[in-house]
N, C-alpha and C positions, 0 to 999 in steps of 0.2 A: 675048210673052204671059207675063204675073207670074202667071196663076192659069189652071190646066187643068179643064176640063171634060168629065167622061166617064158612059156609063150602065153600067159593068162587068158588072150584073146587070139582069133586067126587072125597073121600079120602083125602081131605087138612081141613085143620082146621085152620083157622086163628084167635090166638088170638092177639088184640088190647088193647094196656093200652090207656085209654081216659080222662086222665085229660090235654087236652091240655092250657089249660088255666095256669097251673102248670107246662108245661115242661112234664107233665109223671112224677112228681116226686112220690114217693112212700110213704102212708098214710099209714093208718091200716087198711082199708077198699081195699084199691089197694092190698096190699100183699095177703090178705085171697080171696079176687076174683078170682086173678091170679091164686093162687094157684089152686082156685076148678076147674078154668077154665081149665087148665092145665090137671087136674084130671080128669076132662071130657072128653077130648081128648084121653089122656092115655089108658082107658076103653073102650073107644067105640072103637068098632069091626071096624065099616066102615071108620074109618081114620088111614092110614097109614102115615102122613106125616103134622107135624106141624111148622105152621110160627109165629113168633110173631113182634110185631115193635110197633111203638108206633103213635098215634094219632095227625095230626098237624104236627109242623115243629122240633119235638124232639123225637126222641127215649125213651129218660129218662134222666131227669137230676139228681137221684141219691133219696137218701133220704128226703122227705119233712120236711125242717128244721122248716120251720113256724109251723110243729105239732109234734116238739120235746116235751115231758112232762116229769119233771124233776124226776116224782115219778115213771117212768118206768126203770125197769131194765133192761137196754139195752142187754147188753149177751141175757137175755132169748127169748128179742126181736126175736137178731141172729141168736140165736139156735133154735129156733121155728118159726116163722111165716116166718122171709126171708130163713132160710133152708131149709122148708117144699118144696116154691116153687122151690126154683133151686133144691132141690132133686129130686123134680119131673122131670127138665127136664134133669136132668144127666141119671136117673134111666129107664124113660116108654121105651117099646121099639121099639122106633121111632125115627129115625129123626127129629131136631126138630132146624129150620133152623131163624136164625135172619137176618131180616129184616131192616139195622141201617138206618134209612131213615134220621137222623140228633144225633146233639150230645147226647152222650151215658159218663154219669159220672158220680163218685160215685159206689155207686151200681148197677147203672144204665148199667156203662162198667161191670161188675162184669156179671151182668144178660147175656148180648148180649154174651161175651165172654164164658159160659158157655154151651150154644147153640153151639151144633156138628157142623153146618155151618154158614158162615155169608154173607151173601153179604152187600155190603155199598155201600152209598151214596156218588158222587167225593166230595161234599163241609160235610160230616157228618166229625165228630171227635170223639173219644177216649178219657177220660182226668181220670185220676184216680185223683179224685177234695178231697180228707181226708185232706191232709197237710192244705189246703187254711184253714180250719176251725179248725186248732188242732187237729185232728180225725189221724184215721190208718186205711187203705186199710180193707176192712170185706167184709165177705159172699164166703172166699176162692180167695181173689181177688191176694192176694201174691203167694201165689201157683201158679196160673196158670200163672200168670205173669212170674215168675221165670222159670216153664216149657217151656213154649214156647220163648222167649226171653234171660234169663238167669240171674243170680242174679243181677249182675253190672248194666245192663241196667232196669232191674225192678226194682230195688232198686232209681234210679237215676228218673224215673219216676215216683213214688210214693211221691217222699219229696221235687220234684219241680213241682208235677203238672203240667205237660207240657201236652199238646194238642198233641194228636198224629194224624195226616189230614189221612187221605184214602188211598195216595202213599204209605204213610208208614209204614201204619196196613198192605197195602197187602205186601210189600218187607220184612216185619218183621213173616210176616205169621200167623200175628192174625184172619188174616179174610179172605174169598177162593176168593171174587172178589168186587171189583169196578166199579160200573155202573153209568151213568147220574141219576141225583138225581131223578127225573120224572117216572125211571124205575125200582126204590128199589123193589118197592111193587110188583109189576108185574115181575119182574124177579123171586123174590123169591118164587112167587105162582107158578111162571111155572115149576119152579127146583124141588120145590115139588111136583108137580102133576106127574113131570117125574120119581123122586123116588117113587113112589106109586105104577110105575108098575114092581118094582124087588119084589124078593119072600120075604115078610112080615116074616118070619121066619129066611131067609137068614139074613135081615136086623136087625132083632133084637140080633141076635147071635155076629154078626159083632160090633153092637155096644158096647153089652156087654164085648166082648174080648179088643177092644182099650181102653174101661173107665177103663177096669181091668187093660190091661197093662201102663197106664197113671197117673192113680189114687191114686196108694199107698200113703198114708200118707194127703190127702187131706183134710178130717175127722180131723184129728189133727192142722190142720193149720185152719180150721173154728173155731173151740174151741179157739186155742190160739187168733189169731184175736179176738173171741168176749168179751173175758176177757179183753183183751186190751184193746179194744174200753167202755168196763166200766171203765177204768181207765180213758181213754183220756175225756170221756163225762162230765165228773166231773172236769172237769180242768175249771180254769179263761182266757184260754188262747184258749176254746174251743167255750164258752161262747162270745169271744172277735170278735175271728173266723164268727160267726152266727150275730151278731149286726153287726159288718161292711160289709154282706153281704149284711143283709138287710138296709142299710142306703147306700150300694153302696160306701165306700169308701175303701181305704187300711187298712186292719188291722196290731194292733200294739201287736204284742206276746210279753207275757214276760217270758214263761217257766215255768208260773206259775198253 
């Protein structure tokens, strides 16, 4: 099981990515769980209020590169199995609150930051990790970067992969707060159980209105990304990226 499902609280729904042994990175088996898990939540009557975070001492580390397969067409990947989930949780109508109890990169930040609320961990990070590997931001990660932050500084984050630490998700306003690492979990269940008791109609209407005022064009920016990223996956320089990850060393780009 890559993703847990629990009610911790009446009305909360906690879901869990659990491959800690991987980071939380994301397989094909992780995407399609999440997703139903997600799905499950969404549907049920009796939860008002969703958390998710990740298993272990990472939130997600992004794409599981160890089960890249060369004969998959990545676009449809992104257009399918990773849209499905974060459509779901742009779209149910709930709040649906991230939990970064350690680092969040790749698609990984993509996920967390998609999520209506965040609370974070003082030692978690941020890192929009594409460049490291030859890759481009995906799963609408440009977008919302560029909403909330602005193009210069999203832009600048993207192609040096920098770490962004907790001070400065919440000063940048990525994320609504920062707490001791110890109390990720626990604060975000409690924020959720306290969202649970506003009017479920109230809250859904609410949410619909800011993703509508927020959202325009975001749909377009997932398509462009995932074409992209078919282009970038095919590259010798992507390839280069992934080997001296797994061999721990610097990688040597050629542009090719």
């Amino acid at each position: 099981m890559t993703v847990k499902y629990e009610t911790p609280q009446d009305a909360v729904a906690l879901v869990m990515l659990n491959r800690p042994e991987k980071l939380n990175s994301f397989d094909a088996a992780a995407r399609l769980e999440l997703r139903d898990a997600l799905r499950r939540a969404s549907f049920d009557d009796g939860v008002r209020a969703v958390v998710i975070t990740g298993e272990g001492r990472a939130f997600s580390a992004g794409a599981d590169v160890t089960a890249l397969d060369e004969g998959v067409n990545v676009e449809d990947v992104l257009n399918t199995e990773y849209a499905s989930f974060l459509s779901v949780i742009q779209s149910m109508p709930k709040p649906v609150i991230a939990a970064i109890n350690g680092p969040a990169a790749g698609i990984g930040m993509t996920t967390a930051l998609t999520c209506d609320l965040k609370v974070m961990g003082e030692s978690a990070y941020l890192m929009s990790a594409f460049a490291n590997i030859g890759l481009v931001p995906d799963g609408g990660l440009s977008w919302i970067l560029t909403q909330n932050i602005g193009y210069s500084r999203a832009y600048q984050l993207a192609i040096e992969a920098e770490k962004i630490d907790a001070a400065r998700s919440l000063e940048w306003g990525l994320v609504n707060r920062v707490v001791p690492d110890d109390q990720v979990l626990s604060n975000a269940v409690e924020w959720a159980a306290s969202i649970t008791e506003r009017a479920p109609i109230s809250m859904d209407l609410t949410k619909r209105a800011f993703r509508a005022a927020s959202q325009e064009g975001l749909r377009n920016a997932m398509a462009f990304e995932a074409m992209a990223q078919r282009t970038a996956i095919q590259t010798e320089d992507c390839r280069e990226g992934v080997s001296a990850l797994m061999a721990k060393r610097k990688p040597e780009f050629k542009g090719k």
